[in-house]
C-alpha positions as CSV (number, residue, x, y, z in Angstrom):
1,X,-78.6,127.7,-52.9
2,X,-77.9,124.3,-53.6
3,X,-81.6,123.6,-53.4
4,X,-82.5,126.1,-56.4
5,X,-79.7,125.3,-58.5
6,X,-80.6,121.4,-57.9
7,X,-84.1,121.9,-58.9
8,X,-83.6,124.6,-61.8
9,X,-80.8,122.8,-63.7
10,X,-79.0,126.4,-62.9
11,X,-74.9,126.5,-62.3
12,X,-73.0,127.6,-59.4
13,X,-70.6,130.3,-59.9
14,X,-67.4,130.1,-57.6
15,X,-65.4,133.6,-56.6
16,X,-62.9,134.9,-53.7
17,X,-65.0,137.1,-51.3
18,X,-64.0,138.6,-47.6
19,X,-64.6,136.4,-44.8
20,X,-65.9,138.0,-41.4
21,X,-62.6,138.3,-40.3
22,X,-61.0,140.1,-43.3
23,X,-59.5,137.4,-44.8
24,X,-60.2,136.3,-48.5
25,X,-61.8,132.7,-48.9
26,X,-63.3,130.6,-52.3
27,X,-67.4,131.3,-51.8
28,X,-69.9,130.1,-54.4
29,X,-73.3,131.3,-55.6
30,X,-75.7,130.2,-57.8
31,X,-77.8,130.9,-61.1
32,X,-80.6,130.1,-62.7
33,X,-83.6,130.9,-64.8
34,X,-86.5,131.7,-62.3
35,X,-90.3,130.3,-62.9
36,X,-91.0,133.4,-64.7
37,X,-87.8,133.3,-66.7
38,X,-85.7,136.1,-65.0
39,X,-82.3,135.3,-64.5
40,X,-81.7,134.8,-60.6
41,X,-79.0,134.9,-58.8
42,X,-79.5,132.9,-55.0
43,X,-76.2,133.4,-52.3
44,X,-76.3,132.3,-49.2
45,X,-75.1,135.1,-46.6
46,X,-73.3,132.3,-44.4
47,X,-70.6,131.8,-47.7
48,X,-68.7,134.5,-47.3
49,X,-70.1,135.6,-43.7
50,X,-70.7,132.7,-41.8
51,X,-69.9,131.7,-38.5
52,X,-68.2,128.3,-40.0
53,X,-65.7,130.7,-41.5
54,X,-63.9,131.5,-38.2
55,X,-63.3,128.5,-36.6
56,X,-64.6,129.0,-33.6
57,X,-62.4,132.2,-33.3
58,X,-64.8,135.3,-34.3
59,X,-64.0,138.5,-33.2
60,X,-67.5,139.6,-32.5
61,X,-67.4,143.3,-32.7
62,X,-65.1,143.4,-35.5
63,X,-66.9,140.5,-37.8
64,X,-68.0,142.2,-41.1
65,X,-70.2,141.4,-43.8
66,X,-68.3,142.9,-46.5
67,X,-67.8,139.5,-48.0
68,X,-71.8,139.1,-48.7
69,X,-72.0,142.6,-50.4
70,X,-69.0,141.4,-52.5
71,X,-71.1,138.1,-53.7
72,X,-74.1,140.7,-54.2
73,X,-71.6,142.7,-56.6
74,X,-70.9,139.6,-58.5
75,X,-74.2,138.4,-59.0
76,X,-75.0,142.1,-59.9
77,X,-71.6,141.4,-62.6
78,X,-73.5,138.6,-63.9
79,X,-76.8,140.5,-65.1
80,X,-79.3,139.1,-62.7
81,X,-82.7,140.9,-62.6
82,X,-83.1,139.4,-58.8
83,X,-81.4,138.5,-56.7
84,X,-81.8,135.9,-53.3
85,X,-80.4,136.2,-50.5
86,X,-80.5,133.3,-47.3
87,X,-79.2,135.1,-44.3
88,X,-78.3,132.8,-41.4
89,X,-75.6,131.2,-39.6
90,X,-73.7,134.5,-39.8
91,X,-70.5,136.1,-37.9
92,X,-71.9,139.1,-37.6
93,X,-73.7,141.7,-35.9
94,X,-73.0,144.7,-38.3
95,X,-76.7,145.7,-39.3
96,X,-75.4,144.8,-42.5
97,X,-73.0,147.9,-42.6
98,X,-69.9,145.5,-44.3
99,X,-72.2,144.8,-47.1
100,X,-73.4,148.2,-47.7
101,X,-69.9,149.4,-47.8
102,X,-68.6,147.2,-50.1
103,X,-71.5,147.8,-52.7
104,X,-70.6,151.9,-52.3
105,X,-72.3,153.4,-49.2
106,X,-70.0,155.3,-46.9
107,X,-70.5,155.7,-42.4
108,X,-68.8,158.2,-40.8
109,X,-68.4,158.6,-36.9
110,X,-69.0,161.7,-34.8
111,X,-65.4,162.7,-35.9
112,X,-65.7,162.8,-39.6
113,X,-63.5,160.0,-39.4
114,X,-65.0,156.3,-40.9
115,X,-66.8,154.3,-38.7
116,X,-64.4,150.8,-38.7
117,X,-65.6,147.2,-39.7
118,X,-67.9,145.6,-37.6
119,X,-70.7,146.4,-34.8
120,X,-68.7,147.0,-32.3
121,X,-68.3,151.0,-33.4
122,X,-71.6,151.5,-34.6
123,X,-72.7,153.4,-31.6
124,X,-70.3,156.1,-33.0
125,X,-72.2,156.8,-36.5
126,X,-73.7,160.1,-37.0
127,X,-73.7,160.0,-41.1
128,X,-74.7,158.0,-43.7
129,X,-73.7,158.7,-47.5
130,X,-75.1,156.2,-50.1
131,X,-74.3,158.3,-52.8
132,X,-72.0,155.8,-53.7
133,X,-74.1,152.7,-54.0
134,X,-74.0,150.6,-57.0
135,X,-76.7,152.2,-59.2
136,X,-77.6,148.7,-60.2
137,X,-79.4,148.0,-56.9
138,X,-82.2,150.2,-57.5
139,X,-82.6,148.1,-61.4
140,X,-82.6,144.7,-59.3
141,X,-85.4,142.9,-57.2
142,X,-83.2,141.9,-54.2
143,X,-85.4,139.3,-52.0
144,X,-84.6,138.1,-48.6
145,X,-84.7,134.7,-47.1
146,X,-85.1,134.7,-43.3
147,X,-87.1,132.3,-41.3
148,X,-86.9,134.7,-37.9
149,X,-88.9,137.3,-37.1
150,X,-86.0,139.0,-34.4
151,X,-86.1,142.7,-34.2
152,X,-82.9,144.7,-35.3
153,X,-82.0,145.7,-31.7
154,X,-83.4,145.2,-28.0
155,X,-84.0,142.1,-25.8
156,X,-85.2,139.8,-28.8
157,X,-82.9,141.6,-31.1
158,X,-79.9,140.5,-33.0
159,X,-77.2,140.9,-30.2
160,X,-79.0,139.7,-27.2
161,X,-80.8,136.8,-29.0
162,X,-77.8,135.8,-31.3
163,X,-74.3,137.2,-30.1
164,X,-73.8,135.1,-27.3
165,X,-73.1,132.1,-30.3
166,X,-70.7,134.4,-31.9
167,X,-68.5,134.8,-29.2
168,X,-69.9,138.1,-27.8
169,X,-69.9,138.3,-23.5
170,X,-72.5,140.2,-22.1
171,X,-70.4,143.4,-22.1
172,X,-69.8,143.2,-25.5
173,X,-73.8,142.0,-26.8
174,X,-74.1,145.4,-24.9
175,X,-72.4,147.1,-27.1
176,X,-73.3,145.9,-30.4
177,X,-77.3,146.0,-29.0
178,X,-76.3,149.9,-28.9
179,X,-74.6,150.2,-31.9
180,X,-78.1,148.5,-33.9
181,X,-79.8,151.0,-32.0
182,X,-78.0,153.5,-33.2
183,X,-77.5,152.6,-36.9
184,X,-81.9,152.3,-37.2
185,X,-81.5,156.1,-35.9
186,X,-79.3,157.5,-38.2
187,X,-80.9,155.2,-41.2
188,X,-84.1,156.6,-40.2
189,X,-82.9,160.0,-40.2
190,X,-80.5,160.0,-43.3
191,X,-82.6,157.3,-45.7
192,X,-86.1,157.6,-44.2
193,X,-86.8,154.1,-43.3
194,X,-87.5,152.6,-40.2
195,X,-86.2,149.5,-39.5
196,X,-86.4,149.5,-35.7
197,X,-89.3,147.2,-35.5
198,X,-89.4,145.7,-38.3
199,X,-90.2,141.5,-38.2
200,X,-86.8,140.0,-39.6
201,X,-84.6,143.3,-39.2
202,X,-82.3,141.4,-36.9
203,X,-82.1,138.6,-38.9
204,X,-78.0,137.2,-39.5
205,X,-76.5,140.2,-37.1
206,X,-79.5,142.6,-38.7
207,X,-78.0,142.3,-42.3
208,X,-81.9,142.0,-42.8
209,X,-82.4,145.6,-41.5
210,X,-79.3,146.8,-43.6
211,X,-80.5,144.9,-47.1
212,X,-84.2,146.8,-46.7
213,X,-81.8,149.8,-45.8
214,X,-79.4,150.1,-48.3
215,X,-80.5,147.5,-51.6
216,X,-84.2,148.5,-51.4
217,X,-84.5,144.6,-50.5
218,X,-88.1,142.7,-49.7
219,X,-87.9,140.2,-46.6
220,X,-89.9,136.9,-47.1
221,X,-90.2,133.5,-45.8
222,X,-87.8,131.3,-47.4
223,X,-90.1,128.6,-48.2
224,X,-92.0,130.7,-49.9
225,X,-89.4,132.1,-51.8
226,X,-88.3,128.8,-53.2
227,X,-91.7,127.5,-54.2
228,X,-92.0,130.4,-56.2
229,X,-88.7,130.1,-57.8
230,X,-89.0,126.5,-58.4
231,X,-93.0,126.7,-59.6
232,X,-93.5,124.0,-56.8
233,X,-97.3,124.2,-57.5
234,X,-97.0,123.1,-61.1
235,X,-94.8,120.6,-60.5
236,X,-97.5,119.4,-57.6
237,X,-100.5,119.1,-60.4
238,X,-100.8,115.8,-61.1
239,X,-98.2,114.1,-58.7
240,X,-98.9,111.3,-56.2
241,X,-96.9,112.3,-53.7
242,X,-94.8,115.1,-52.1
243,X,-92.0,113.7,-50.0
244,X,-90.6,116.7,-47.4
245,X,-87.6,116.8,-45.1
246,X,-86.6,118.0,-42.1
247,X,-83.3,117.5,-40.0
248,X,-85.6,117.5,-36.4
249,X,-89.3,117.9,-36.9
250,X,-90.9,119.7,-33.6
251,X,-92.9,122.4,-32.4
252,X,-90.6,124.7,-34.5
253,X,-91.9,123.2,-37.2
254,X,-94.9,124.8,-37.2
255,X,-93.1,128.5,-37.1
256,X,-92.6,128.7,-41.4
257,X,-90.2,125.7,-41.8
258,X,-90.0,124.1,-45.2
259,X,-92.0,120.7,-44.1
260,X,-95.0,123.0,-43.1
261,X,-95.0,125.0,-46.4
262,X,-94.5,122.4,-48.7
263,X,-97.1,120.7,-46.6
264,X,-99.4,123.6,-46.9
265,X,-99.0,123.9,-50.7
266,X,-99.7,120.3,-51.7
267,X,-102.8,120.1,-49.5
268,X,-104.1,122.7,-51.4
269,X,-103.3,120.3,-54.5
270,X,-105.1,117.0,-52.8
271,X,-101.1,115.7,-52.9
272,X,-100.3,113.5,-49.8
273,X,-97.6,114.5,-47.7
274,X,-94.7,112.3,-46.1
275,X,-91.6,113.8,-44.4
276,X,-88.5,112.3,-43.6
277,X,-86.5,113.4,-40.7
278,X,-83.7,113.0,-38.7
279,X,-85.5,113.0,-35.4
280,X,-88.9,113.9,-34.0
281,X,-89.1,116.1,-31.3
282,X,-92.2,117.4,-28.7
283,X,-95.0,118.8,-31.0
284,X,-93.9,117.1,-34.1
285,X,-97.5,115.6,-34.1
286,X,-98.7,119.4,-34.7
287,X,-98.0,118.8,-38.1
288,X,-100.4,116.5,-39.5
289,X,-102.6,119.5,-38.6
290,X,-101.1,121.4,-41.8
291,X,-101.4,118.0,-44.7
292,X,-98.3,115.7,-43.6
293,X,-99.9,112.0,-43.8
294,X,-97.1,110.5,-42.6
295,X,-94.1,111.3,-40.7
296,X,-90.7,109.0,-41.2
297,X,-87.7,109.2,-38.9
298,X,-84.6,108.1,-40.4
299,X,-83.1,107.3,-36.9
300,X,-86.1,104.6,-36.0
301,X,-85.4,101.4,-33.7
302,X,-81.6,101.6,-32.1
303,X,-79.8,103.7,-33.8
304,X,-78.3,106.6,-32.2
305,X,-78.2,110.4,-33.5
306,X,-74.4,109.9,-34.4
307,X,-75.0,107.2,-36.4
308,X,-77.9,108.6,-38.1
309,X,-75.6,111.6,-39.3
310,X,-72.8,109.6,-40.5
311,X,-74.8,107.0,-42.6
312,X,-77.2,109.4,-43.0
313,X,-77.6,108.5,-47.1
314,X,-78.2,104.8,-46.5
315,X,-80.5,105.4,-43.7
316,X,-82.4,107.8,-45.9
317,X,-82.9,105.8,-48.8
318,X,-84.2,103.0,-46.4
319,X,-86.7,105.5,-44.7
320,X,-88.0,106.6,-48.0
321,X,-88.6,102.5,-49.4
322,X,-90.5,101.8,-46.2
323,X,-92.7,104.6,-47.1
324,X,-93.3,104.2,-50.1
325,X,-94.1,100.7,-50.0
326,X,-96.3,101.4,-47.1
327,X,-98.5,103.9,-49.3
328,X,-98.3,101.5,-52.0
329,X,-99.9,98.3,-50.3
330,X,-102.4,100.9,-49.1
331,X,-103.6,101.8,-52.6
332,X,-106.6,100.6,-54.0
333,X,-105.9,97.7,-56.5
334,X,-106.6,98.3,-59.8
335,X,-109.0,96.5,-62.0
């Protein structure tokens, strides 16, 4: 969010949203003119349903995602024709059932009864009504940005891969692993789309699935999704230089993160690559395989990883001088 408002001149737009645990906290969101001109609105899932938000006290099978579907409904308020949304660090494990219900859509239980907040009932849900949703939805692209490719349910799905970190015990990922399996079942059956295998479904607690599900939403890497935004390859014609970042460059890297496709964009343009990082890790040297000339830690010599984050500013300007007067005593001289 911060990234496209940065880069667009856009504004960020603060409201009171649900937090995972049913509390209401200040979230922001942001706006902005896309490359194409549309008005865009970019949240970040993690503002209203992130796993910050609990302090380290989630109530796993009860954490909802309401609070994202109520930024969604805002941006919606502000006459967006798309809308972005970054799903991870999340709370949750709801298949994105809080979100759906705040934006209209109704999930009943074998009773008739509604199915409660959370995953951890979800094995329970025998109907789905979305005759409720915001009509809006269906007017407004709704894009995705996930950089995991985590099924919605199963050994590499949300629960098992992801609720451990939110609290969950084995018992309990159990149970929400059910409950995912369930909801794809009944979406399948009531909405006629699959989501059980789908790449990214289980992304954020599976709020991917439930965005495809219930907002018609597209699921796409996040780099990709800025660049376009931004027009990164105009604003690569003609440059020197493309400087790149990454907290810890290593072999996951090379999986979609931002170094490799800004890297893979401004090799395309003949624009040299430098990223500066935090650390290097094993297989960061994979990367000059995708355009990155030169990789700069900020952490070089003695300095140890908690000094690196807390002068992390002064450390970075340094990194970036030494680089660029590196590349600029290698340039030809001009005559």
């Amino acid at each position: 969010m911060e990234a496209l408002v940065t880069a667009t001149g856009g504004q960020e737009i603060s409201v009171y949203a649900t937090d995972p645990l049913d509390r209401r906290v200040a979230a922001v969101f942001g706006v902005f003119d896309n490359a194409d001109g549309v008005k865009t609105a970019v949240i970040e899932m993690a503002a209203a349903s992130g796993l910050a938000l609990t302090a380290g006290a989630n109530r796993p099978l009860e954490a909802s995602t309401f609070g994202t579907g109520e930024l969604i409904k805002a941006a919606l308020d502000e006459r967006c024709g798309c809308v972005i949304i970054g799903i991870g660090g999340s709370a949750t494990t709801d298949g994105g059932t809080g979100m759906a219900t705040a934006l209209g859509a109704r999930f009943y239980d074998v009773d008739g009864d509604p199915v409660p907040p959370g995953g951890g009932r979800l094995a329970r849900l025998d109907k789905i009504d979305v005759a409720g949703l915001d009509p809006r939805l269906a007017l407004t692209e709704i894009l995705v940005a996930g950089d995991v490719d985590n099924p919605l349910f199963g050994p590499d799905g949300a629960a098992y891969v992801y609720g451990l970190q939110k609290g969950a015990d084995a018992a309990q990922v159990k149970v929400l692993d059910d409950g995912l399996q369930r909801l794809a079942e009944v979406i399948k059956r009531d909405l006629g789309v699959d989501v059980a295998s789908m790449p990214g479904a289980g992304a954020a607690g599976g709020l991917g699935a439930g965005l495809v599900a219930f907002a018609g939403a597209s699921i796409r890497s996040g780099v990709e999704l800025i660049s376009e935004a931004v027009g990164l390859p105009n604003r690569l014609a003609g440059a020197d230089l493309a400087i790149t970042g990454e907290g810890r460059i290593d072999s996951q890297t090379m999986r979609g993160k931002v170094p490799i496709g800004v890297a893979k964009q401004a090799k395309a343009a003949g624009v040299p690559v430098v990223a500066i990082v935090g650390s290097m890790g094993p297989g960061a040297e994979e990367a000059y395989k995708y355009g990155i000339k030169e990789i700069v830690s900020i952490s070089e010599g003695l300095v140890t990883a908690e000094e690196a984050m807390k002068n992390a500013a002064v450390l970075l300007e340094a990194a970036a001088e030494r680089s660029i007067k590196r590349g600029l005593s290698q340039r030809p001289k001009q005559r």
